[in-house]
N, C-alpha and C positions, 0 to 999 in steps of 0.2 A: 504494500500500500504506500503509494505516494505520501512526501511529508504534510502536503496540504490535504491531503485527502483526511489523515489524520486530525487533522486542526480541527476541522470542518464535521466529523464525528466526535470531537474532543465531549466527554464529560463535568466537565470543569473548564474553565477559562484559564489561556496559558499565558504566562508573563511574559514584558515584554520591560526594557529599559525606560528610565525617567527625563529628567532636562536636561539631555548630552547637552547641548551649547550652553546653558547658564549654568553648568557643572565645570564646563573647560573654559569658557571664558570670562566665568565674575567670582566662582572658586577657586578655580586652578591657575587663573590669574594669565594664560596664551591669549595672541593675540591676533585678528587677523582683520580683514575689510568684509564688514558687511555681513558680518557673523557666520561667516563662510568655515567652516570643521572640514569642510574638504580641501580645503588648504593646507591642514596641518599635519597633512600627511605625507608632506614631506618634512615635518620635524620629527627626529628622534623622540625627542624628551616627550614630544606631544604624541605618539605611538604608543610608546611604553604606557606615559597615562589613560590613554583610550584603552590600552589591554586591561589597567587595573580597574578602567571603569563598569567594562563589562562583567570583570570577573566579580565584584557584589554581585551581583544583578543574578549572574547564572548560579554566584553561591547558594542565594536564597532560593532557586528555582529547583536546585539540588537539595536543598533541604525540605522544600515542601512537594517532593514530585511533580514538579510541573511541567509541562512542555515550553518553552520559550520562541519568541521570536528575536533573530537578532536580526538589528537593520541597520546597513549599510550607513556610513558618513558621509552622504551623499546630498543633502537635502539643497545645498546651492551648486547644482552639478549641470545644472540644462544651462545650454549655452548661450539664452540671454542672458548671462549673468557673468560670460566672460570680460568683456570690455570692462564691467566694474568692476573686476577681480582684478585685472591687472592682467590677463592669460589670456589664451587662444581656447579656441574654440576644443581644437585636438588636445588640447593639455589637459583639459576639463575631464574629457573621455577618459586620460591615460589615468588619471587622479580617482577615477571611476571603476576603472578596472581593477587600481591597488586598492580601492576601499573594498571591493569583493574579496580581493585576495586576502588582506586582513581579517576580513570576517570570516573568511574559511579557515585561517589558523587560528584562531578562538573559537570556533567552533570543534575543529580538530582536537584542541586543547580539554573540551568538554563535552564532546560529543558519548564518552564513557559514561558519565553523572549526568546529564539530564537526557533525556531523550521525551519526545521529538524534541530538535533541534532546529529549527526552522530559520534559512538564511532571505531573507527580504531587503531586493534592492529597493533603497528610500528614493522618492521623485518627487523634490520639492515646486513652488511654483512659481513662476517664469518674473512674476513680478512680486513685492512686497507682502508678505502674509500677511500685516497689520494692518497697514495703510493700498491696498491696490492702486497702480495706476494707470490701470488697462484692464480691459474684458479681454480675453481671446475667443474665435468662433474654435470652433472644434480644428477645422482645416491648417491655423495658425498653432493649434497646441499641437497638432502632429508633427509641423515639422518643427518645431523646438523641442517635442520633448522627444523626440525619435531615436537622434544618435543616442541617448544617451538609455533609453529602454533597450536599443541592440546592445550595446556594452552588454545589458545586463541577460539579455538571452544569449547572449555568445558567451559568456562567463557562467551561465547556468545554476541562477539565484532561482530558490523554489516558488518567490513569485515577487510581485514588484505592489507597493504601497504610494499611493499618489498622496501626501501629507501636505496639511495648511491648504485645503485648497479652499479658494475666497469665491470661484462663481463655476456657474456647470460648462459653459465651454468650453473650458480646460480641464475641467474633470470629465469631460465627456469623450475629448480629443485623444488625454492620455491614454481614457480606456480601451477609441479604438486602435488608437497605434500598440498597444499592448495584444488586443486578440489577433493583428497580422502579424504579430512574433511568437504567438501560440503564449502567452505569459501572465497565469492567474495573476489579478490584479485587483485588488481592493481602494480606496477611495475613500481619504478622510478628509470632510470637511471643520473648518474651525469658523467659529460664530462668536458675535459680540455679546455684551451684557444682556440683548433685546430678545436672543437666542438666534438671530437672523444671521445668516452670512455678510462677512461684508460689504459684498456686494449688494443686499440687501432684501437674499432671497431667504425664506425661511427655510428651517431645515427640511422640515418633513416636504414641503416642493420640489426643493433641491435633489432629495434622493431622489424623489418620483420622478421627477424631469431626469436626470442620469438616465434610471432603470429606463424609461422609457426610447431612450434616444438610443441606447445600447443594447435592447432586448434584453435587459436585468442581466450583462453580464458581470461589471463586478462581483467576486466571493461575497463580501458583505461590506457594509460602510462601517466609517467610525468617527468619532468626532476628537478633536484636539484643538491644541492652546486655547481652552477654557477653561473657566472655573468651574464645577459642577453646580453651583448655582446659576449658571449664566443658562445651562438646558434643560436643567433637569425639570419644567416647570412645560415643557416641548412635548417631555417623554410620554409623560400624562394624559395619554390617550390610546386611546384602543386601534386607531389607525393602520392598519398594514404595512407601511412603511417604516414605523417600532421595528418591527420583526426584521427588519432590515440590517439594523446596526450590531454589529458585531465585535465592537472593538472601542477602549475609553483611551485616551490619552492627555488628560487634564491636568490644568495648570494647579499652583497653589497657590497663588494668588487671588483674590476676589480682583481684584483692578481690571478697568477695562485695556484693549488693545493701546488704545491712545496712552491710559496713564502708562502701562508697563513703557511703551515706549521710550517717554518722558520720566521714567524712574530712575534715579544713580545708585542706588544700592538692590540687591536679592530680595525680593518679597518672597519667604519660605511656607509662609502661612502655618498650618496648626497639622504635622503630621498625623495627628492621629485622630481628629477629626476628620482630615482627608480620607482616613480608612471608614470611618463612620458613614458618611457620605456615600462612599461605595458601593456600599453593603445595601443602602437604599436605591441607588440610578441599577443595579444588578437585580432587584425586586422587577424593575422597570423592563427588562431587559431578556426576554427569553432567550434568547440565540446571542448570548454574550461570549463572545471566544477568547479575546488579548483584552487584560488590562496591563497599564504601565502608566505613564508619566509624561508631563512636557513644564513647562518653561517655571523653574522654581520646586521642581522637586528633584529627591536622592533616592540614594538605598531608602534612607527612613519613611518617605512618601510608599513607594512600593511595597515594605517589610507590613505596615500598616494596611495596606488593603489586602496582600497575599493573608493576613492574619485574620482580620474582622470577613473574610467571604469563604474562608476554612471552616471560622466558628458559623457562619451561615448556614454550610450546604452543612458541617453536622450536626448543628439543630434540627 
């Protein structure tokens, strides 16, 4: 059985890592343009630290038998984002192909202790997750985000996650240029305080519009860098499109997009509330498969939800 096929009958919901960028660049103190982690992979010191960051992450997954997903540092990797990087186009790709390669020697490394193991190339979006400043139609997200989805089927990641995405033409683009490389693909959208996409589309539209444009092929959706206050009040319906979402990736923060932006210090928020919280949006949530983290959470964010949704399922 395929690793995703596994996922996708999983029992339980499988971990997945927390705020790699506000972990490597406002704790660990690296530095780069545009908050670009796939940059620093050409630093040693910054490798080494990506290895120990995962290895929390799959400790804890080894401890609580979980399946994990690991994904790729790739999330400023599509090559509109070369010119502000300071690169080519082609270097982007090669930068892409070593973040594969990486995550298959940390996988290698733990592929003994947790199993499944799931290697997920990350595909961020072509403009600013926060603040967008552009729509793409489908057509214009294909050819940006294309080379960088073959990188990822040429390297043979067990499926590719579209993250931060702010509006559906580009979530809809990705997905088709992912079913013409054959490469399950899943689809997270991130939404303001209002629950709305930035763009301004609500969620539960948003998925439907996807599903519909793409004959429901995304695996399932997921939502990130929000607060689980910012959706949870979305979920709260009996809608079809609930049964959609498969995956949380929330910030710790309550602040909206704009203030994070505008912030100089970590908003870490209450980890162990965050786990509290969980335990209810997973109520919400039948077909819940990855939980994990984004912008302002650690080990500690994740140890807390892996914990309060263990004591759940054995209630």
């Amino acid at each position: 059985m395929r690793n995703v096929d596994r996922l996708m009958s999983a029992q339980r919901p499988y971990l997945t890592d927390g705020g790699l960028h506000t972990t490597l660049f406002l704790a660990d103190g690296f530095q780069a343009p545009e908050f670009a982690a796939i940059l620093l992979l050409d630093n040693v010191e910054a490798r080494d630290a990506l290895g120990r960051y995962f290895d929390h992450y799959l400790e804890m997954a080894a401890t609580s038998r979980s399946g994990f997903v690991l994904n790729t540092v790739t999330w400023r990797g599509c090559v509109e984002w070369a010119p502000k990087l300071g690169r080519s186009a082609k270097d982007l790709m090669r930068l892409s192909r070593d973040a594969v390669a990486l995550a298959r020697g940390i996988r290698s490394k733990w592929q003994g202790r947790v199993s499944p193991l799931i290697l997920s190339g990350t595909v961020g979006p072509a403009g600013d997750g926060y603040a967008p400043e552009f729509a793409l139609d489908p057509a214009t997200a294909i050819l940006l985000h294309g080379p960088q989805l073959r990188v990822f089927a040429d390297e043979g990641v067990d499926m590719v996650c579209a993250t931060t995405m702010t509006h559906v033409g580009e979530a809809v683009g990705i997905v088709q240029a992912a079913q013409r490389l054959n490469l399950p693909v899943v689809v997270s959208f991130t939404v303001d305080t209002d629950g709305c996409l930035p763009m301004g589309d609500p969620l539960g539209e948003a998925i439907a519009a996807t599903d519909a444009a793409t004959s429901g092929a995304p695996l399932y959706y997921m939502v990130n860098c929000a607060h689980p206050d910012h959706f949870r009040a979305a979920l709260q319906t009996k809608a079809e499109w609930v049964t959609r979402i498969g995956g949380l990736r929330a910030n710790a923060s309550r602040l909206s997009h704009a203030e994070l932006d505008g912030a100089s210090a970590l908003d870490d928020g209450d980890p162990q509330e965050f786990g509290r919280l969980h335990r209810e949006l997973a109520a919400l949530l039948p077909n819940l498969r990855v939980i994990g983290g984004c912008c302002g959470t650690d080990h500690r964010h994740i140890a807390s939800i892996s914990h309060h949704l263990r004591t759940e399922i054995a209630a």
